[in-house]
N, C-alpha and C positions, 0 to 999 in steps of 0.2 A: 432318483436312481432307478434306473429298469431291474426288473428282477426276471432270470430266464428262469423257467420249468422246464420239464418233459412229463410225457403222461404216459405212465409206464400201463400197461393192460395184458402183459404176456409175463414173461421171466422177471422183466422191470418189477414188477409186486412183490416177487420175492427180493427184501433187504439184503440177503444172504448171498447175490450176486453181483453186488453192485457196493459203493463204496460212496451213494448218497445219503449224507446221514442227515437232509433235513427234507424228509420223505412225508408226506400225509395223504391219507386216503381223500379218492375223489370221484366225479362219475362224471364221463363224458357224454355228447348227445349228439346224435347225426350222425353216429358211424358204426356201424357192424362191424364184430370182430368176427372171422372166417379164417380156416385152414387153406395155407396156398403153398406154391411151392415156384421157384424161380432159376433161372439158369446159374446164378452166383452160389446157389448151395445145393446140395447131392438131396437134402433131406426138406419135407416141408415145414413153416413155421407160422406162426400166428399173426397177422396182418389186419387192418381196419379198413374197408371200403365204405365210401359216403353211402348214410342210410339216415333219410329226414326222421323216420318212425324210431329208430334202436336208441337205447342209454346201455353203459357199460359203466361194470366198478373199476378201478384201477388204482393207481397209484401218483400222485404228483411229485416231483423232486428239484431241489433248485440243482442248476447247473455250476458248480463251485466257479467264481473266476467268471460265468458265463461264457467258458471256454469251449464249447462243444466238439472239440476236435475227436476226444477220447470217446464219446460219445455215439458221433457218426461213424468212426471206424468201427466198434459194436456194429450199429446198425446198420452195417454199409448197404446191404441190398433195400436199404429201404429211401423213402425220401422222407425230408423233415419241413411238416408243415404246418403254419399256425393254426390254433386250437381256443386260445384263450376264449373267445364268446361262446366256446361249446364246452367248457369246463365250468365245472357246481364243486366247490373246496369250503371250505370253513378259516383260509386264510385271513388274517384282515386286510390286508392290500392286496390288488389285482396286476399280476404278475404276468410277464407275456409267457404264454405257455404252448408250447410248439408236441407233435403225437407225430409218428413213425408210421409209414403208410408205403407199401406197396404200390404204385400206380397201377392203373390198368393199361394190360397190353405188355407189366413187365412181370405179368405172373399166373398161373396155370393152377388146376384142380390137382392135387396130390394124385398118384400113382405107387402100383404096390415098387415102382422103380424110385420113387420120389416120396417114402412116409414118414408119416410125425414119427419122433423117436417117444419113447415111454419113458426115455431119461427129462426128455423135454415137460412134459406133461407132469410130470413128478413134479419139478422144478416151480411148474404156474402154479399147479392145485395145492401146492404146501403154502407158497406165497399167499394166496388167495386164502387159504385155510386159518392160517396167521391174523392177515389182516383184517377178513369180515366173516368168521367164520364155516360152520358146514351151511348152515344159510347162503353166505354168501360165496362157496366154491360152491356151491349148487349152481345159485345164480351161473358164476363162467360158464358151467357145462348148458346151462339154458339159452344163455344170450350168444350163444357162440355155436356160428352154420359152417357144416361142412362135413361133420361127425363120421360122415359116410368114409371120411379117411383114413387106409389102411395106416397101423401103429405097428412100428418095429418092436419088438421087444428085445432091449437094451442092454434091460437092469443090472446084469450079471458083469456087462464092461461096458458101462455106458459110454457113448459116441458123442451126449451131448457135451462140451467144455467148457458149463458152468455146472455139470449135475450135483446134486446133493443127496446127503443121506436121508431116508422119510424113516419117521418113528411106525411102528407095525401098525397104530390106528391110520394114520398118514396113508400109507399103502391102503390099508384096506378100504379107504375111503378112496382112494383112485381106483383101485382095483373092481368094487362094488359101484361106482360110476358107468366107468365102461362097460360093463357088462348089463348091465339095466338097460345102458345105450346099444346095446349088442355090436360095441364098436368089434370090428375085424384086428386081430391080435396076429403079427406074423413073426414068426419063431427065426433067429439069428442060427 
């Protein structure tokens, strides 16, 4: 029997948005993750382009049913392509494992007209924070180019529609990121 995965590396990390409950941490190879932003959504969002040199932490999940229908509607602006040779997991069988990708040519450098939300970024770095620690939500903010992208500031009604609430250390460990990053903060 096949077994489907997805390799979650953005919101997918946080369990608290998602309804995969046989999730285990993983780390893929060959693909940078980068802030992009595309004509299907107002706001930008977190995307993997082919990179021989990059590994990323993430998340892997079986797809219940290997239904993926519910799945790609989530990810509509993205394309869904196989991954399994570029995934490292601690499963004992090798599962076909498919990762959420942006093509090039269907996506753009973020714009203060086009920015990451801070409800979004909430959302990865608690996941992240959760699963591999301040270690490894470090790690995200290192392995991940583009930084230079202006961030809406949300929090107060957030726009993202999976956002979640972050405990005060939570925030201030996103809040103390961005700011080390001198990321650009734009007021709602």
């Amino acid at each position: 029997m096949t077994h489907a995965y997805f390799f979650g590396y953005g919101s997918l990390v946080n369990r608290d948005t998602h309804a995969f409950s046989e999730a285990h941490t993983a780390r893929l190879s060959g693909w940078k993750r980068i802030w992009r932003h595309t004509s299907l959504r107002p706001v930008a969002y977190l995307t993997v382009v082919p990179d021989p040199e990059s590994e990323i932490d993430g998340l892997i999940a079986a797809v219940p049913g290997q239904n993926w229908a519910a799945l790609d509607e989530r990810e509509r602006a993205y394309d869904r392509v196989a991954a399994a040779h570029q995934v490292s997991h601690a499963l004992p069988h090798q599962p076909d494992i498919a990762v959420y990708t942006i093509p090039d040519g269907r996506h753009g450098a973020p714009t203060d007209q086009h920015p990451a939300l801070l409800s979004y970024i909430d959302v990865v770095v608690q996941g992240y924070l959760r699963e591999f620690g301040e270690d490894g939500a470090r790690r995200f903010f290192d392995t991940t180019d583009g930084w230079d992208t202006p961030v809406l500031d949300d929090r107060a009604d957030p726009v993202y529609p999976r956002h979640r609430s972050l405990s005060p250390d939570e925030r201030g460990f996103v809040d103390d990121e961005l700011r080390d990053r001198s990321i650009r903060i734009l007021k709602r």
